[in-house]
PAMISE-95015 format. One record per residue (C-alpha): x, y, z. Coordinates in nm, 2 decimals, padded with zeros to 4 digits, always signed. Layout:
<recs>
<rec xx="X" yy="Y" zz="Z"/>
...
</recs>
This chain:
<recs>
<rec xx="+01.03" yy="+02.74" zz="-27.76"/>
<rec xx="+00.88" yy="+03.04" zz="-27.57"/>
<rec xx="+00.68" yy="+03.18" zz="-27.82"/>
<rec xx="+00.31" yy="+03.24" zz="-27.73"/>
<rec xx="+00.12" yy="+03.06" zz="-27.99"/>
<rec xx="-00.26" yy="+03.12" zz="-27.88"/>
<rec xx="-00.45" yy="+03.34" zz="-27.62"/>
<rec xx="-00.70" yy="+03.23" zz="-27.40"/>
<rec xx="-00.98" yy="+03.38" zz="-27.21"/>
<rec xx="-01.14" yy="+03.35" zz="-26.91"/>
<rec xx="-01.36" yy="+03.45" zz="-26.60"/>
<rec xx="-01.30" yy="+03.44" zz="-26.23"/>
<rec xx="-01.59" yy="+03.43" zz="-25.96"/>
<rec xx="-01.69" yy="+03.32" zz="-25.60"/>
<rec xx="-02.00" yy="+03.10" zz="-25.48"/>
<rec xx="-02.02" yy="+03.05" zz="-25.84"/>
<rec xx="-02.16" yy="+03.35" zz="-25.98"/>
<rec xx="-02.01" yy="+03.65" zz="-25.79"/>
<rec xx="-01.76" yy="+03.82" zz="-25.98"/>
<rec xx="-01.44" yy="+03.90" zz="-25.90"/>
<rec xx="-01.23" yy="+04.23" zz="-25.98"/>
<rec xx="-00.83" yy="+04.27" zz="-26.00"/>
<rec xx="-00.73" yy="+03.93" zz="-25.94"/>
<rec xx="-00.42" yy="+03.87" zz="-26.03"/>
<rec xx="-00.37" yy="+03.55" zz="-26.33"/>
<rec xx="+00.03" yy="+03.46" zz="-26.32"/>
<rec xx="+00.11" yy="+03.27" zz="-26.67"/>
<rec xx="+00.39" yy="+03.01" zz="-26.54"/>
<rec xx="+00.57" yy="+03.01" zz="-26.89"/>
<rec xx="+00.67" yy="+03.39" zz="-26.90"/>
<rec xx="+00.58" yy="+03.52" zz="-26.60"/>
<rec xx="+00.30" yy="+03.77" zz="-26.69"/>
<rec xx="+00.06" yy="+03.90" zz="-26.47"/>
<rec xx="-00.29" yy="+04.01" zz="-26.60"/>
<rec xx="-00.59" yy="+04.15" zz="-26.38"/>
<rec xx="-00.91" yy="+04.03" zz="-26.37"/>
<rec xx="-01.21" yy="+04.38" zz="-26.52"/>
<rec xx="-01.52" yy="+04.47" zz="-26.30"/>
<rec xx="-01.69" yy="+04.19" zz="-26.43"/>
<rec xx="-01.43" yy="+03.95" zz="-26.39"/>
<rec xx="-01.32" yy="+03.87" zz="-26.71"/>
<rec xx="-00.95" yy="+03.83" zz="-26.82"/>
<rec xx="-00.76" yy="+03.77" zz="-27.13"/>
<rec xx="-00.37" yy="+03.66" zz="-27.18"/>
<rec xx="-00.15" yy="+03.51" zz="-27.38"/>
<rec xx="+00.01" yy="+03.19" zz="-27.33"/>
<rec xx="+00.18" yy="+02.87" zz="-27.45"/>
<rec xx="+00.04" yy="+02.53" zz="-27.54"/>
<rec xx="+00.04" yy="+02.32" zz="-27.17"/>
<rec xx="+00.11" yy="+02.62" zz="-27.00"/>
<rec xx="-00.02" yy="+02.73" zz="-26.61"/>
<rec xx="-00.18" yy="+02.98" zz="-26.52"/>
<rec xx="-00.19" yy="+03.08" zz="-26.10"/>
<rec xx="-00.49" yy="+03.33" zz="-25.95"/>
<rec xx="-00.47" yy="+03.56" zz="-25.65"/>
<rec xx="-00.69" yy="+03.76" zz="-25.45"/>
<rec xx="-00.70" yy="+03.89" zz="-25.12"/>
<rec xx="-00.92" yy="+03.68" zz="-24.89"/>
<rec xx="-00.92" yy="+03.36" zz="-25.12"/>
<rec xx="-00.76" yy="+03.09" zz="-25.20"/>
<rec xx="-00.50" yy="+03.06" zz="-25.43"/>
<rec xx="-00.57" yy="+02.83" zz="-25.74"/>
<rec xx="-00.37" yy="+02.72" zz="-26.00"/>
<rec xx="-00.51" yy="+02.56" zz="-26.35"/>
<rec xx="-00.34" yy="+02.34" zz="-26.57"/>
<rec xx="-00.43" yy="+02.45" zz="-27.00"/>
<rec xx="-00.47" yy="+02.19" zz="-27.24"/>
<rec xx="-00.41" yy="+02.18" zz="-27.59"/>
<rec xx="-00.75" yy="+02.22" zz="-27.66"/>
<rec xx="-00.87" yy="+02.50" zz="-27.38"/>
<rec xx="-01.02" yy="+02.83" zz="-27.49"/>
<rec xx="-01.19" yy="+02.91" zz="-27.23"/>
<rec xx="-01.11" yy="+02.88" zz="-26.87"/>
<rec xx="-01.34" yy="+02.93" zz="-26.59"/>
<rec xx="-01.22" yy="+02.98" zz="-26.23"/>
<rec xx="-01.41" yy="+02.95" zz="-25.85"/>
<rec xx="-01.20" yy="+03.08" zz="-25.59"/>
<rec xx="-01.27" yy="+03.01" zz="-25.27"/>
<rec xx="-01.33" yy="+03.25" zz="-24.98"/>
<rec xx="-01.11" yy="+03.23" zz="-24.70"/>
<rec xx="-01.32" yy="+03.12" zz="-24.40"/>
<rec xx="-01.46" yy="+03.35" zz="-24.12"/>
<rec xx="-01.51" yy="+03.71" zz="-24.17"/>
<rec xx="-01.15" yy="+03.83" zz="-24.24"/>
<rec xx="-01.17" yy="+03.62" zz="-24.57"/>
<rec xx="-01.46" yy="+03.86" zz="-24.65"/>
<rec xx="-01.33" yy="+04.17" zz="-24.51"/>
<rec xx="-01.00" yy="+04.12" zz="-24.71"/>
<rec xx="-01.19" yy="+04.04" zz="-25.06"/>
<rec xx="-01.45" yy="+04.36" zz="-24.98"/>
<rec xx="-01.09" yy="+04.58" zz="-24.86"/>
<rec xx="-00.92" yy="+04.55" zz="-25.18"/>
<rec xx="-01.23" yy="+04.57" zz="-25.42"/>
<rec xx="-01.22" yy="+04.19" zz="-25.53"/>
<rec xx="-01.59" yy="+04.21" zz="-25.45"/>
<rec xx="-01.84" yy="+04.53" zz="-25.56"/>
<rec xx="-02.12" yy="+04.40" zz="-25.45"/>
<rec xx="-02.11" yy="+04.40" zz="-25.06"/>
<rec xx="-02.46" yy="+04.27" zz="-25.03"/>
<rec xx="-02.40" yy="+03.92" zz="-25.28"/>
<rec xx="-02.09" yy="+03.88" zz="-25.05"/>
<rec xx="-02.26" yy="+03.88" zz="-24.73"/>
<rec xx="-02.57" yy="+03.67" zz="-24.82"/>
<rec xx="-02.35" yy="+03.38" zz="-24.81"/>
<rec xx="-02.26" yy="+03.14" zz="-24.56"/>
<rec xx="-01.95" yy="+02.89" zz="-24.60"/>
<rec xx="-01.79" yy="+02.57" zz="-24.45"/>
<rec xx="-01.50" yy="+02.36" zz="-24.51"/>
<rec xx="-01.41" yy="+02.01" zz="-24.48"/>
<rec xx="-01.08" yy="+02.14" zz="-24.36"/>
<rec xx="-01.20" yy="+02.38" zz="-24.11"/>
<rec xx="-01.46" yy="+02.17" zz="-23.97"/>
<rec xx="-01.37" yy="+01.76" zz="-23.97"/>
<rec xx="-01.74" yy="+01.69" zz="-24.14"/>
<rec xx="-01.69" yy="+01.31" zz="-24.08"/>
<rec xx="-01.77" yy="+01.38" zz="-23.71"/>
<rec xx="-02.13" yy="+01.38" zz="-23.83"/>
<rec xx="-02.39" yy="+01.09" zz="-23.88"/>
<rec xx="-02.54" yy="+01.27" zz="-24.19"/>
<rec xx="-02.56" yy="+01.61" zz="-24.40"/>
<rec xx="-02.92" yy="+01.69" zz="-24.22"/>
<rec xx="-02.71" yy="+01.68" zz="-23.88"/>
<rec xx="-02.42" yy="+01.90" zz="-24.06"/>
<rec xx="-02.62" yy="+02.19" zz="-24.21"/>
<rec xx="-02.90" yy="+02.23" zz="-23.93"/>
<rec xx="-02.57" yy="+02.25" zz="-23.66"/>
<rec xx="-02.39" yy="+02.47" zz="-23.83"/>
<rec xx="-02.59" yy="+02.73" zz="-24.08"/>
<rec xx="-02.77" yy="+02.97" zz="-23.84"/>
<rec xx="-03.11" yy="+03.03" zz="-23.97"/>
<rec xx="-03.12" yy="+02.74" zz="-24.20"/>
<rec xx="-03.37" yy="+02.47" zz="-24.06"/>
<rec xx="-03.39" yy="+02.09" zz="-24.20"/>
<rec xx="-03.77" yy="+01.99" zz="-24.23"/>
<rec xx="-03.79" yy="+01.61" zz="-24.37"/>
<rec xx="-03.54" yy="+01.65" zz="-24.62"/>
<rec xx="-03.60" yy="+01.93" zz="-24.71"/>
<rec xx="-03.34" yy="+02.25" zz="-24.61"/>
<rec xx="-03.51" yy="+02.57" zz="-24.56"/>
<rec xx="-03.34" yy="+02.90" zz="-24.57"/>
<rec xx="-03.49" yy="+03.13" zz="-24.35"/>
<rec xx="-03.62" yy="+03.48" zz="-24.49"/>
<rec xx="-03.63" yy="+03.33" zz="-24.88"/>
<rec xx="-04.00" yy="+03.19" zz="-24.83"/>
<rec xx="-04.25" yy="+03.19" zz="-25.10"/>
<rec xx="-04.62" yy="+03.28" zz="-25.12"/>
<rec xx="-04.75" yy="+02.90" zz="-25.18"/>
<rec xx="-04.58" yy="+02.60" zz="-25.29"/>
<rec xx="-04.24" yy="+02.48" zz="-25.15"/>
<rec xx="-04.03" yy="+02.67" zz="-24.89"/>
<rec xx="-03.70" yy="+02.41" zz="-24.97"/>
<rec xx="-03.41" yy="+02.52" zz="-25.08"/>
<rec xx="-03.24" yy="+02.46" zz="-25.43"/>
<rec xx="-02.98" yy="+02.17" zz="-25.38"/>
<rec xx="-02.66" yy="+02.16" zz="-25.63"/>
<rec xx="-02.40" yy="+01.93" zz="-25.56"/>
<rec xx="-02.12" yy="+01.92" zz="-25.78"/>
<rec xx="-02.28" yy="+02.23" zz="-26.06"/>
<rec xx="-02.57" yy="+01.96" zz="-26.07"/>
<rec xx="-02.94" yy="+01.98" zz="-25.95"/>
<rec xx="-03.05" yy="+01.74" zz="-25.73"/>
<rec xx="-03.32" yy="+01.61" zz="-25.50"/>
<rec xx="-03.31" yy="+01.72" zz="-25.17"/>
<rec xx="-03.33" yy="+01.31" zz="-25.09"/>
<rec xx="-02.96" yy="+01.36" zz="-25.19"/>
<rec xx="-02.86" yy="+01.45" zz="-24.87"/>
<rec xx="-02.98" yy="+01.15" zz="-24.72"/>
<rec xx="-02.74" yy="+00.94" zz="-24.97"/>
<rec xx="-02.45" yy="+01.19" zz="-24.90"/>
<rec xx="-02.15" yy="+01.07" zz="-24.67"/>
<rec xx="-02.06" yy="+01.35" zz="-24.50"/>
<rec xx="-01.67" yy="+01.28" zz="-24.51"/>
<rec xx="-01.73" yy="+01.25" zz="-24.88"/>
<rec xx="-01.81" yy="+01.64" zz="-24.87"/>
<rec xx="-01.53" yy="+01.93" zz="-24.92"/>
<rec xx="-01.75" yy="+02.24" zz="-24.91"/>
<rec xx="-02.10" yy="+02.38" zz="-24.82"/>
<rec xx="-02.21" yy="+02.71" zz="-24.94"/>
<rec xx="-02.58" yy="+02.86" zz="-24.85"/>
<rec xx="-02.67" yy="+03.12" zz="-25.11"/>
<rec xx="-02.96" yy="+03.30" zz="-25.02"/>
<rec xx="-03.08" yy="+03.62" zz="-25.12"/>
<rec xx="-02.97" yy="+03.85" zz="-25.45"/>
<rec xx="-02.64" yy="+03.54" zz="-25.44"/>
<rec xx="-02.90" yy="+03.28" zz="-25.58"/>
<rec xx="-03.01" yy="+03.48" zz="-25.84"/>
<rec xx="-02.83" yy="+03.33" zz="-26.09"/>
<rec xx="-03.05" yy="+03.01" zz="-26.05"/>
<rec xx="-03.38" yy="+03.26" zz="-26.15"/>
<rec xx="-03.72" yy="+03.08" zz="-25.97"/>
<rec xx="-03.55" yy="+02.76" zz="-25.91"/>
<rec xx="-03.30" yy="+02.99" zz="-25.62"/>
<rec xx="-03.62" yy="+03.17" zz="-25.50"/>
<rec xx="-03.61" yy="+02.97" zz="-25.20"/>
<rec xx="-03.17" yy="+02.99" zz="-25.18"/>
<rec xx="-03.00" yy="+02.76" zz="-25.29"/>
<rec xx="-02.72" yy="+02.49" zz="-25.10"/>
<rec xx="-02.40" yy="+02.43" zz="-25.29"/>
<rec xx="-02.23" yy="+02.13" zz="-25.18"/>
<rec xx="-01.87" yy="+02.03" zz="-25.33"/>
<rec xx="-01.79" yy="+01.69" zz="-25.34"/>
<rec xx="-01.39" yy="+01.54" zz="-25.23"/>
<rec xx="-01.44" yy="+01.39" zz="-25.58"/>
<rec xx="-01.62" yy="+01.61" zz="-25.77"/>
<rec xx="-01.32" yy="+01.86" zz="-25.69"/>
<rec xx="-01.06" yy="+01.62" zz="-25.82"/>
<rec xx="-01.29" yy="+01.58" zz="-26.18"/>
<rec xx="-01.24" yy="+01.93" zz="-26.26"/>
</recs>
């Protein structure tokens, strides 16, 4: 039996809160391709089990298994890395706002062997340019505030953490590293103020 029996819905960002236009959802069952609006929100129609694929320009492609029970289905692509990644997603107007895009810095696992460093204060201080690691603390240079703490917000996994984490974190146990700073953080309100440091985790990845 082909028949679509329920519809689901959706949105599709980057670094977690960007939002990403005219990407392309492929429903595996029948074929149909659907398109991401402005705000990067979709809608199709599709079979119980079913698969759904998403491409852009410039990222990678994902595909997501539905259950029975999914209504709702909530996608991160991940930028290519280096600047063609960003020109591509900018090019064909996956991104419309240039500025979010460019306030972020990335690094993969699979780009950059992260095992070949004795800790994650080694990894981001090498590698982020103007990102500095005080104590344990990561901070993001031009996101200071008047008083109080200069450190940066640290998720790991779409969790808050301390920035002690870091400390506890094997760095071959790590598959991405994003540094949000500027208007990209904003999503996190006073607690991104300072930018914030998304880390995804080899296992955390395979949970989703």
């Amino acid at each position: 039996m082909n028949a679509q029996d329920r519809s689901i819905q959706g949105k599709v960002t980057t670094f977690e809160n960007i939002p990403l236009s005219g990407v392309e959802i492929q429903v595996k069952s029948t074929k149909q391709i659907v398109k991401t609006d402005t705000l990067g929100s979709f809608s199709v129609a599709c079979n119980n089990n079913d698969k759904l694929s998403f491409f852009a320009h410039g990222f990678n492609k994902q595909n997501v298994k539905l259950k029975e029970n999914t209504k709702f289905v909530a996608v991160n692509l991940h930028l290519k890395p280096g600047e063609e990644g960003k020109a591509l997603a900018i090019g064909y107007g996956h991104v419309l706002d240039e500025d979010k895009l460019n306030a972020v810095s990335s690094l993969r696992d699979d780009h950059d062997n992260f095992s070949n460093y004795t800790d994650m204060y080694e990894l981001i201080r090498g590698k982020f340019s103007g990102v500095q690691v005080i104590g344990d603390e990561v901070i993001i240079r031009g996101n200071n505030t008047m008083g109080g703490s200069n450190a940066a917000l640290i998720v790991v996994d779409g969790i808050e953490r301390e920035g002690s984490i870091l400390g506890m974190l094997p760095p071959n146990t790590v598959k991405s590293i994003d540094i949000l700073k500027d208007g990209s953080s904003a999503i996190y309100g006073s607690r991104g103020a300072n930018g914030v440091v998304l880390i995804e985790t080899k296992s955390g990845d395979e949970n989703k």
